[in-house]
N, C-alpha and C positions, 0 to 999 in steps of 0.2 A: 675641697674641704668637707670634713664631713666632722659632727656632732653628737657626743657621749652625752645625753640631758639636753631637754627641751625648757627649762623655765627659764626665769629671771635673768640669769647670765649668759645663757644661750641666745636668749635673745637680743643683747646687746652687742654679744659676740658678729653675729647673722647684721644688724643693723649697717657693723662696721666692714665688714665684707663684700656686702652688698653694694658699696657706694667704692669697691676695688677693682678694674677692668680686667685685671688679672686672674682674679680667682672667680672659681667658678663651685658654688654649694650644691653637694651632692645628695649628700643624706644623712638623715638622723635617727639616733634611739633613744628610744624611753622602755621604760619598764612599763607606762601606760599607754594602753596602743592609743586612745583618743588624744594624747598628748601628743605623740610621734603625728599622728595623721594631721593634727589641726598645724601643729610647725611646720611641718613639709607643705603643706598646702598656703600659708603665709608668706614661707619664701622661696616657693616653687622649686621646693627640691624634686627630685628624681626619683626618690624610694622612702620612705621610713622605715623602723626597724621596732620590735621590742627585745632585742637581743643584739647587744652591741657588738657581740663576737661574730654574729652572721655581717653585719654590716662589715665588719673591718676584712674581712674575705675581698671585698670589693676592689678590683684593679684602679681605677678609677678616682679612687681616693689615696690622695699622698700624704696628708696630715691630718689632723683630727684636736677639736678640742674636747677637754675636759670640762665638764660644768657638772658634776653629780655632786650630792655629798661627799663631805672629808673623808669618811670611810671606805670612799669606793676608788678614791685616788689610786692609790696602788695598782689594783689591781685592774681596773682602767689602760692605765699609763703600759703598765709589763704586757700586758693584749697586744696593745698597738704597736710597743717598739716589738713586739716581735714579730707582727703583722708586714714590723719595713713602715709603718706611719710615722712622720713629725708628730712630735706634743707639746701644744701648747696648755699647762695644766693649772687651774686656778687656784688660789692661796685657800687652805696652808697646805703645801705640796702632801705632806701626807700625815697621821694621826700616832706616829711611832718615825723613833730614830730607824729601828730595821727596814719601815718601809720604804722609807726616805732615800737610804741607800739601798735596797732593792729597784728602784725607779731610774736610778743616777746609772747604776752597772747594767740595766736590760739593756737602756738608752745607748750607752757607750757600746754594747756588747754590739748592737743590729747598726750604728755605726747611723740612727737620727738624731736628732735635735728635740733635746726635751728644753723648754721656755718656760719658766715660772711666770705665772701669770699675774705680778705685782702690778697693776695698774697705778698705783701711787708714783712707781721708777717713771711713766713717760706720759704725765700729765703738761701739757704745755709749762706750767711755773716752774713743774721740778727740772725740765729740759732748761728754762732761761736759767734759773738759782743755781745749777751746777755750770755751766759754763762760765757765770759772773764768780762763783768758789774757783776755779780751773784758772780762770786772769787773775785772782789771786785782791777780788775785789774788798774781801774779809780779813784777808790775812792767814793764821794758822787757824782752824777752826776747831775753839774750844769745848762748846758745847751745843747740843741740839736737844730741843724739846718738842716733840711730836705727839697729837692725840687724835684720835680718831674715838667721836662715843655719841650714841643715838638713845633711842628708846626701846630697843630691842629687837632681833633679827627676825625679819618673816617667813624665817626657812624653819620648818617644826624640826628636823634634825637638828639643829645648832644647838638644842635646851636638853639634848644628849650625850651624856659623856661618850657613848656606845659610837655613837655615830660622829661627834665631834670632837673628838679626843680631850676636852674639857671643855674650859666655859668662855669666857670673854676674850681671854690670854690668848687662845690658840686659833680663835674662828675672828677677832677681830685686831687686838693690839701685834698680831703681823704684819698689819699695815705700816702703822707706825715705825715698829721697830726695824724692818726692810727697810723704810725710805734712810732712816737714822745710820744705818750701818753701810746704805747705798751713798751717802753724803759723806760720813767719816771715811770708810773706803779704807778701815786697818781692822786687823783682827779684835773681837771681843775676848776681853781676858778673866773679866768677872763682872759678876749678875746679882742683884738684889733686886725681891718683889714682894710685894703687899697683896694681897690679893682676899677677898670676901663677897659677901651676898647683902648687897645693903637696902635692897630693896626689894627683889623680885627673891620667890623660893623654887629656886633650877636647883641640879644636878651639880653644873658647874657656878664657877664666879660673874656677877655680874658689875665685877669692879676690878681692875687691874693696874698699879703701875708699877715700872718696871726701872732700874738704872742699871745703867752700863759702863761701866768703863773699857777703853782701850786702849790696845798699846800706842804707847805715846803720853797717857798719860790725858786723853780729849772725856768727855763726859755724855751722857746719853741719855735722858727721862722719855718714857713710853707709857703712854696713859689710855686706857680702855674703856668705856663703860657700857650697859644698858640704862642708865638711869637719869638721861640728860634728853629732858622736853623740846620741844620746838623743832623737830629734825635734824639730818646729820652735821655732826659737827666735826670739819676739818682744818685744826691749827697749828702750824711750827713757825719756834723759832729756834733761829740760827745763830751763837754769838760765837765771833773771830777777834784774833787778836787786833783785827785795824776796822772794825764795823760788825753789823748785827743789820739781820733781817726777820719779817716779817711774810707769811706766807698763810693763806686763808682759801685753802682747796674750794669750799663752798661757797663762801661768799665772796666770791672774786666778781660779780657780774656787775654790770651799769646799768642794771635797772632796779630801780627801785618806785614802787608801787602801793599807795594806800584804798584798799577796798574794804567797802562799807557791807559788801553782799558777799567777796569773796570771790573763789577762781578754780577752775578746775587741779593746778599742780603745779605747786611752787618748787620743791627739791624734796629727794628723798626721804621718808619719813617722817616730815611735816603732816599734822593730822589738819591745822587751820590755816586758813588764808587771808580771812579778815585782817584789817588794819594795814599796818606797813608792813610790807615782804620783800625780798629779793630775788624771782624766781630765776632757777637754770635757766640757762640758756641754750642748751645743749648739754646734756648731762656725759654724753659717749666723750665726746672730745673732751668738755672741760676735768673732767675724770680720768683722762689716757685710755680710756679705750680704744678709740681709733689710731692711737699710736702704735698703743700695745700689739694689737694685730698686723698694722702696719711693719713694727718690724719683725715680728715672727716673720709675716708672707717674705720679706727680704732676705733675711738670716737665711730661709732653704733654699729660694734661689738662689741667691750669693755664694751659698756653703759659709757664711760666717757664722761665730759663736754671738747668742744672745746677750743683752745686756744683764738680763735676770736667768743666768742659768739653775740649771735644775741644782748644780752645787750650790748657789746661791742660796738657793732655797731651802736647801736639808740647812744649811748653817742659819738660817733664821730659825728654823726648827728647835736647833739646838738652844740657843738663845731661850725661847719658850720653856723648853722644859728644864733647861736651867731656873729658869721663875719660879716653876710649881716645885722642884726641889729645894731653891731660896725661901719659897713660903713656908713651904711643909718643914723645914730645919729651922726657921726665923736666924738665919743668916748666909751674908753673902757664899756665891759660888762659885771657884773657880773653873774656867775651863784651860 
């Protein structure tokens, strides 16, 4: 395996491979070489790179993840399938419809395996919630209501259109909207979105929500924000024609804790600790990451199709910028 980006998500990427007998981490690139040096050195790679086209040369290495900016997706992703790498690529697959299916035909053309890297699809809850939908525990499943909204992202690219193909809509309510359209599991037919700057002054929006309808006639709300204190907050619900559920990505854990001095790190994006908290437990697993990687590593051995493919993923795309053209016309969009 080897590594396009050394931050944030690389890292969690690395954590979850790490603890895989299987695979074995090669090497990484950064465009800053102390960044490439101090990763490699963390997780005992092999080489670091600041030029990810010289790394991708490498025999050695059979897949590669994506962890750069939005912008660099693309062009990432068309390196490597034509290097002969798997791609596992982090949301949102790319910043443009063209890209999107520039990504999807390299892929097909070198005959790898491109994996949208939705961590929300194989989080342990969403793995039980669709099995108990698939028994048919809900019934027809009418509507889903999905959010994802913090205090705003720590990646200084994301508060650039240039670099993040917009604001809140395309860098964060992908989440949401993937999981929604991964639950419904029928074509999107039409799109309305609200979207503005209610608090912070970006580039892009730091408020987003989004409906969906699909065929059949099911319902869809996708909600984003930067403007919600206390850290991240992940909540759906699910209502069927024989029951409804309840599902809380973040605060799913069994501890619950009151400190009077505080604690080094309760969950993402939480600035305080004092008083009552519920800190992660594991952020990699309770988030899907260690799934997520787990089944890419499967999918290339296997030779099977991912759960989140890379078509997957241009069609969340689409989804999105259905939004910004809902908002920019103030009304619905078909596709």
């Amino acid at each position: 395996m080897g590594f396009i980006g050394s931050g944030f998500l690389a890292d969690k990427f690395a954590w979850c491979y790490r603890r895989m007998p299987d695979v074995e981490l090669v090497a990484v690139s950064s465009r800053t070489e102390g960044h490439a040096r101090e990763f490699a050195r963390r997780y005992g790679l092999k080489a670091w790179y600041t030029d990810y086209r010289e790394m991708l040369k490498r025999d050695d290495i059979d897949a590669v993840n994506i962890c750069v900016p939005n912008y660099l997706h693309a062009s990432t992703t068309i390196a490597s399938a034509e290097n002969g790498k798997h791609v596992l690529c982090t949301k949102p697959l790319a910043i443009t419809m063209d890209e999107a299916e520039a990504m999807v035909s390299a892929c097909r053309r070198s005959n790898v395996t491109l994996m949208y890297g939705e961590n929300w699809l194989y989080t342990p809850a969403t793995i039980k919630m669709r099995s108990l939908i698939e028994e048919g525990a809900l019934g027809k499943i009418l509507a889903i209501e999905a959010r994802e909204q913090h205090s705003g992202s720590h990646s200084p690219y994301a508060t650039k259109r240039k670099y993040a193909g917009g604001g809140v809509l395309i860098h964060m309510a992908v989440h949401p909207i993937g999981f929604i359209m991964h639950m419904m599991d029928k074509p999107v037919r039409k799109v309305y979105a609200e979207l503005g700057n209610l608090l912070h002054d970006l580039e892009g929006e730091d408020y987003a929500v989004v409906l969906m309808r699909f065929e059949g006639g099911g319902s869809g709300i996708a909600q984003s924000n930067y403007i919600t204190k206390g850290g991240m907050q992940d909540r759906i619900e699910i209502y069927g024609s024989e029951g409804m559920a309840f599902i809380n990505l973040t605060h799913s854990n069994p501890i619950q804790i009151y400190s009077e001095v505080g604690y080094s790190y309760v969950v993402e994006k939480a600035t305080m600790s004092r008083g009552w908290t519920s800190p992660v437990i594991e952020e990699n697993i309770q988030y899907g990451f260690y799934n997520m990687t787990r089944h890419f590593v499967d999918c290339i051995l296997g030779d099977k199709e991912p759960i989140s493919t890379g078509e997957f993923g241009r069609e969340v795309l689409r989804v999105v910028f259905a939004g910004y053209e809902s908002n920019e016309k103030g009304k619905a969009v078909k596709l």
